[in-house]
C-alpha positions in Angstrom: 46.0 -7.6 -78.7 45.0 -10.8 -77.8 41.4 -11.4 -76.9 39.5 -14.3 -76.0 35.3 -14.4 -76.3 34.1 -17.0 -73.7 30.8 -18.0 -75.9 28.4 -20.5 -76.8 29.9 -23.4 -79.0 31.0 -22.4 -82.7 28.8 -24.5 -84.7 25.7 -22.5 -83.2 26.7 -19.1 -84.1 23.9 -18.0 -86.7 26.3 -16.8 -89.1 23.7 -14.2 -90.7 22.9 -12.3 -87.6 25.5 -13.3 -84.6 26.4 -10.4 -82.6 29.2 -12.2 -81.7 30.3 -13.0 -84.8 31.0 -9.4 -85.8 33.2 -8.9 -82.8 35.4 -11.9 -83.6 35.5 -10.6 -87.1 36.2 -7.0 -86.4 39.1 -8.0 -83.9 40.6 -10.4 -86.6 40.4 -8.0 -89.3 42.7 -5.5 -86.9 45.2 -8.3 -86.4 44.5 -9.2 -82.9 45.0 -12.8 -81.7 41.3 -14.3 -81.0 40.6 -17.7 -79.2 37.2 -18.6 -78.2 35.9 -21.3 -75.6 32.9 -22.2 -74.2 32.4 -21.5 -70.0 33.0 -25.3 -69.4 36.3 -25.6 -71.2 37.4 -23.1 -68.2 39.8 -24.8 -66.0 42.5 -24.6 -63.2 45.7 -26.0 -63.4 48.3 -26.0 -61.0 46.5 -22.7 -59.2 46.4 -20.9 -62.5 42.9 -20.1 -64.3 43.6 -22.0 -68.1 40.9 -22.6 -70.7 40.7 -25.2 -73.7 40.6 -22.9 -76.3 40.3 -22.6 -80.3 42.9 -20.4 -81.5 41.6 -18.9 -85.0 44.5 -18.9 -87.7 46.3 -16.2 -89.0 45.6 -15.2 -92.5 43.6 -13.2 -95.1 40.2 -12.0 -93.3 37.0 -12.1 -95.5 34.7 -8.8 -95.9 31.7 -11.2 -95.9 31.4 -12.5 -92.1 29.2 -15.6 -93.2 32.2 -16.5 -95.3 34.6 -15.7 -92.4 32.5 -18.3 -90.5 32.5 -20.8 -92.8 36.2 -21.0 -93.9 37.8 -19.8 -90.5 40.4 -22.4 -89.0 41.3 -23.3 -85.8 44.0 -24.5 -83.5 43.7 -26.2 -80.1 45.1 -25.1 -77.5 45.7 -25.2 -73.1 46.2 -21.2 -72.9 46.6 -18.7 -69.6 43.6 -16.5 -68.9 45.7 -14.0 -67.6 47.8 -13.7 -71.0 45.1 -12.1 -72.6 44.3 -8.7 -73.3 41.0 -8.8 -73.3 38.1 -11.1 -72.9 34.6 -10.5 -73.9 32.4 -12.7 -72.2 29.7 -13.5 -74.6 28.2 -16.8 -73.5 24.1 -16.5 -73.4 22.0 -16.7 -70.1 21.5 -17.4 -67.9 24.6 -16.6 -66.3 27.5 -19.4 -65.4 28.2 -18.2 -62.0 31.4 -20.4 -61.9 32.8 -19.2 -64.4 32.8 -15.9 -63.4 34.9 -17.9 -60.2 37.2 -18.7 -62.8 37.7 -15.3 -64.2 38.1 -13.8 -60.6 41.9 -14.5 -60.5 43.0 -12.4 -63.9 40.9 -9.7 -63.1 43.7 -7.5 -61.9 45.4 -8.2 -65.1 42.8 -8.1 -67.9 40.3 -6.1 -69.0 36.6 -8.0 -69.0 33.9 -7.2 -70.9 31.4 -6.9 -68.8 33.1 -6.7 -65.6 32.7 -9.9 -63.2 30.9 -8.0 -60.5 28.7 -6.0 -62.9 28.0 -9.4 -64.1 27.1 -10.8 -61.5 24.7 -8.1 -59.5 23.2 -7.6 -62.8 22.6 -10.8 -64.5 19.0 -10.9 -63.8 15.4 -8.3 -64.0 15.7 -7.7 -60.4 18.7 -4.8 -61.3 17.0 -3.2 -63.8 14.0 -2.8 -61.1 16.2 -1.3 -58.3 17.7 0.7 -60.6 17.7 5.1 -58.6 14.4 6.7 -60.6 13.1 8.8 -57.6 10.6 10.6 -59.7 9.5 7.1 -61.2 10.1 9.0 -65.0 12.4 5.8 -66.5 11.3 2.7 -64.5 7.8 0.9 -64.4 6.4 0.7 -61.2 7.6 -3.6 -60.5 6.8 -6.1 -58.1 9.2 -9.1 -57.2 8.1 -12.0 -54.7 7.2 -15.0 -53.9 4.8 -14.8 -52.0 1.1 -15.8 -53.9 -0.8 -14.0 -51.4 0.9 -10.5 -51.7 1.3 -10.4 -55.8 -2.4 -11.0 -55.9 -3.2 -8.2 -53.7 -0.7 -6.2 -55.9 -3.0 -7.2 -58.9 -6.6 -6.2 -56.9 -5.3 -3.0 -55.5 -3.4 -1.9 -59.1 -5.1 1.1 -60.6 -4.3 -0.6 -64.2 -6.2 -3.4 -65.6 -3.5 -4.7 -67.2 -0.2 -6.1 -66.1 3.0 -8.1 -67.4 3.6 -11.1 -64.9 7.3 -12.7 -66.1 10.0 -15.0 -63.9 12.5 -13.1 -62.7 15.6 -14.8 -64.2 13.6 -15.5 -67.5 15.3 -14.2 -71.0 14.6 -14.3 -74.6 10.8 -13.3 -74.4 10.4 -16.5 -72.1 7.4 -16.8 -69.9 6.8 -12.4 -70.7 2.4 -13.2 -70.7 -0.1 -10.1 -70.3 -2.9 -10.6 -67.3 -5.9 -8.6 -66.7 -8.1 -8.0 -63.7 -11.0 -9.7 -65.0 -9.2 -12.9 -65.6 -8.1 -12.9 -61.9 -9.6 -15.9 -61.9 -6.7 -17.7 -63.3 -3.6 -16.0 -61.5 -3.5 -18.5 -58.8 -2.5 -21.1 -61.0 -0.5 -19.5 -63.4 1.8 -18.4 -59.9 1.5 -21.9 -58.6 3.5 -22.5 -62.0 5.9 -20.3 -62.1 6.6 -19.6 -58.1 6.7 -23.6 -58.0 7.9 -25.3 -54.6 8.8 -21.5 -53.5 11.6 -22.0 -56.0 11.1 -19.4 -58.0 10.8 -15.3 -58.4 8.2 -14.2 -59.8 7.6 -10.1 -61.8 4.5 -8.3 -61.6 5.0 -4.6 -63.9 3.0 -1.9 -64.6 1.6 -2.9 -68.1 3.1 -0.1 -70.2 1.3 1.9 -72.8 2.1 1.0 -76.2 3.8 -2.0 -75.6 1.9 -3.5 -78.0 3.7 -1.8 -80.8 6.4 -3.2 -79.8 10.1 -2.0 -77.8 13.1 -0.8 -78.6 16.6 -2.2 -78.4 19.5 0.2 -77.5 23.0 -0.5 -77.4 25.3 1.4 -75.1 28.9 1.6 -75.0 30.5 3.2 -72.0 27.4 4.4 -70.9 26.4 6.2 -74.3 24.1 5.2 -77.0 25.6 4.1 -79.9 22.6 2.5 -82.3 19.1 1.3 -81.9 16.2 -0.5 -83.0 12.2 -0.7 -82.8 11.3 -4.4 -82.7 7.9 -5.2 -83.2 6.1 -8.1 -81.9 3.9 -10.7 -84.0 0.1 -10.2 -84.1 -1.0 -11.1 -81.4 2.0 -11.5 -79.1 3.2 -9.2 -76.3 6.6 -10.2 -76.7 9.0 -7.9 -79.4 12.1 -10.1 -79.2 13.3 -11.2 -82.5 13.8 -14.9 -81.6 10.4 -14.8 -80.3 8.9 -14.1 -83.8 9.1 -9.9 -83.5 11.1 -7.8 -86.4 13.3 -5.6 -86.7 12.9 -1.8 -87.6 14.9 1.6 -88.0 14.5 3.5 -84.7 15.9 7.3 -84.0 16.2 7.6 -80.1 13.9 10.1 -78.8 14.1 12.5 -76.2 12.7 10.5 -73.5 15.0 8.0 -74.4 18.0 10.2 -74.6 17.3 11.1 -71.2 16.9 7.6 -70.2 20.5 6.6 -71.1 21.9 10.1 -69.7 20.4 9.0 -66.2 21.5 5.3 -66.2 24.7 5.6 -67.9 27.5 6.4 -65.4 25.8 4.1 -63.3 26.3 1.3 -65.2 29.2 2.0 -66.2 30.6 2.8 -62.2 29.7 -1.5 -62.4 31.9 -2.4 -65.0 28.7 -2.6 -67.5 30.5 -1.5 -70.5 28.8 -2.9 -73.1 25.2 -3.5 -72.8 21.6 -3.9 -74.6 18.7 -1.6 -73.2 14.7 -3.0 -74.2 12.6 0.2 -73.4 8.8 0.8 -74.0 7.7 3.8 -74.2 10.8 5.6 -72.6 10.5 3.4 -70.0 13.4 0.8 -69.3 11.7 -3.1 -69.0 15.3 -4.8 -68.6 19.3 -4.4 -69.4 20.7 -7.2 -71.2 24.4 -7.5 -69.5 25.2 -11.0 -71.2 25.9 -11.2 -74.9 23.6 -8.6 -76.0 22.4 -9.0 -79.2 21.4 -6.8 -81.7 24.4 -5.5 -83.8 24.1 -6.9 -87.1 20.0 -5.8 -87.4 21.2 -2.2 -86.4 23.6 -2.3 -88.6 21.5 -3.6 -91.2 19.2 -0.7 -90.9 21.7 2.1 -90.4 24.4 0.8 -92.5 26.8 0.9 -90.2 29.1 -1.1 -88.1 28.8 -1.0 -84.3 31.3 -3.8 -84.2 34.1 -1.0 -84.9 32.9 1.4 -82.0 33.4 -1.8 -79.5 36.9 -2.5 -80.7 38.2 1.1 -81.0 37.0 1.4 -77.2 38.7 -2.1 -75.8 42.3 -1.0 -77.5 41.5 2.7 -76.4 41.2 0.8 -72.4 43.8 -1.7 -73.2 46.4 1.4 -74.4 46.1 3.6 -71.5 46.7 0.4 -69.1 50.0 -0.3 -71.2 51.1 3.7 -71.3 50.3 3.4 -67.0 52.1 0.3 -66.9 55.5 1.5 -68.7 55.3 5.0 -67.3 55.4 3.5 -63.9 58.0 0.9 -64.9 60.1 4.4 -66.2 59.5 6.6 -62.6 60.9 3.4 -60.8 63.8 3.1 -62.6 64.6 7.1 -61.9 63.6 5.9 -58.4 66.1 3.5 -58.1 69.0 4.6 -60.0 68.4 7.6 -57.5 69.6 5.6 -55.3 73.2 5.2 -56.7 
């Protein structure tokens, strides 16, 4: 196959825990062609969607991946968007709206990982909130606005003392701080900040019970769980994400949580989310992580295994049964028109 990972730029993978990383090195290890490029090295040329990309070498494929990164070579090249197989887009958020433009036009002809519209209804918290939970089992109860005047009524007229205020298109653990009724006090400025010049969405959620031990991170692939992990925030931090100084531990996925992917699976999946990150609390589901989500060397890490080899075996699974379609129809309309003779 050929594959290309729209990304961030090479020299910033971390080489000892890049998600990324793993894919690139599982799809050269197979064989497959890989070029990566960054979403501004996306370009048109003469009505056809091209990108500047690095085309990794051919050769002998290291089992360490840091090694991989350190010694892989690269050619330059102008190549066709819609000559590839498959392409991953990995870049990190927030989402690069034209560039999904630029992916629009090979579509039809190449299998995108996650689909373009998935992507784009589903790049920011305000998905995850609107998500079908009519008997409120998977979902915290959530407040998006703008409006000062309403969100602090939300807060008064709460039954919880406690609540997570966030900005809406916030990721990474950015801007996640706990409030509580009896600092009310200082709400109005802290949504003066983060609302702005009526610029910006602002989150109010249910405070969930036990978040302070942290969340956990689930990885689905075609709308089933295939690893997971308990990340637990620093003392004294409400925040679990790794780059926000939280840790990694082994998880087993409970029932609750079980469910929780059962219920929101074929969903996602029905928008082209194919591959994405769940961070759940308490069985409850706090966002879904559509862009680059991270997370598969730690599981593998605690699990010992390689998740990066359940996300290839399903793209050439995909890619396979579009090539058997495509001949078989190319066979019936040959019979069709040598019946014509």
């Amino acid at each position: 196959m050929k594959i290309c990972f729209v990304m961030y730029p090479w020299e910033r993978v971390e080489a000892e825990n890049d998600s990324t990383l793993r894919l690139i090195h599982e799809a050269a290890s197979r064989g497959h062609t890989v070029a990566i490029t960054t979403p501004s090295n996306l370009t048109m040329r003469d009505s056809m969607a091209i990108a500047f990309c690095n085309v990794l070498k051919k050769g002998e494929v290291s089992n360490n991946i840091p090694s991989f990164y350190r010694k892989a070579e690269f050619n330059n090249a102008e190549l066709p968007l819609a000559g590839f197989d498959v392409i991953f887009m990995r870049a990190n958020p927030p989402l690069d709206t034209m560039a999904l433009n630029f992916l629009d036009s090979v579509r039809d002809h190449t299998f995108i990982v996650n689909d373009i519209d998935g992507l784009r209804v589903a790049n920011n918290k305000l998905y995850t909130a609107s998500l079908p939970d009519p008997n409120k089992e998977f979902i915290p109860v959530t407040h998006v606005s703008k409006n000062r005047e309403y969100l602090e009524r939300v807060l008064d007229e709460s039954p919880h003392e406690r609540m997570i205020l966030k900005p809406l298109n916030g990721y990474g653990g950015k801007g996640v701080i706990l409030i509580e009724k009896s600092a009310k006090s200082s709400v109005k400025s802290l949504l003066d900040f983060y609302i702005g010049d009526d610029q910006n969405y602002v989150i109010l959620q249910d405070y969930i019970e036990g978040a302070e031990e942290g969340d956990v991170r689930i990885m689905l692939l075609n709308g089933e769980p295939i690893g997971a992990m308990r990340r637990v925030p620093a003392e004294g931090d409400v925040r679990s994400n790794i780059h926000a100084g939280g840790r990694e531990v082994k998880h087993v996925l409970t029932k609750q949580e079980l469910a929780l992917c059962k219920h929101i699976g074929p969903k996602l999946v029905r928008d082209g989310l194919y591959f994405v990150g769940l961070d759940v609390i308490n069985g409850k589901l706090v966002e879904v992580n559509v862009l680059s989500p991270g997370g598969i060397t730690r599981i593998n890490r605690l699990n010992r295994v390689k998740l990066q080899r359940d996300v290839l075996d399903f793209v050439e699974s995909v890619v396979m049964a579009k090539e058997v379609g495509i001949t078989r129809k190319n066979d019936f309309r040959k019979v069709i028109a040598d019946a014509a003779y």
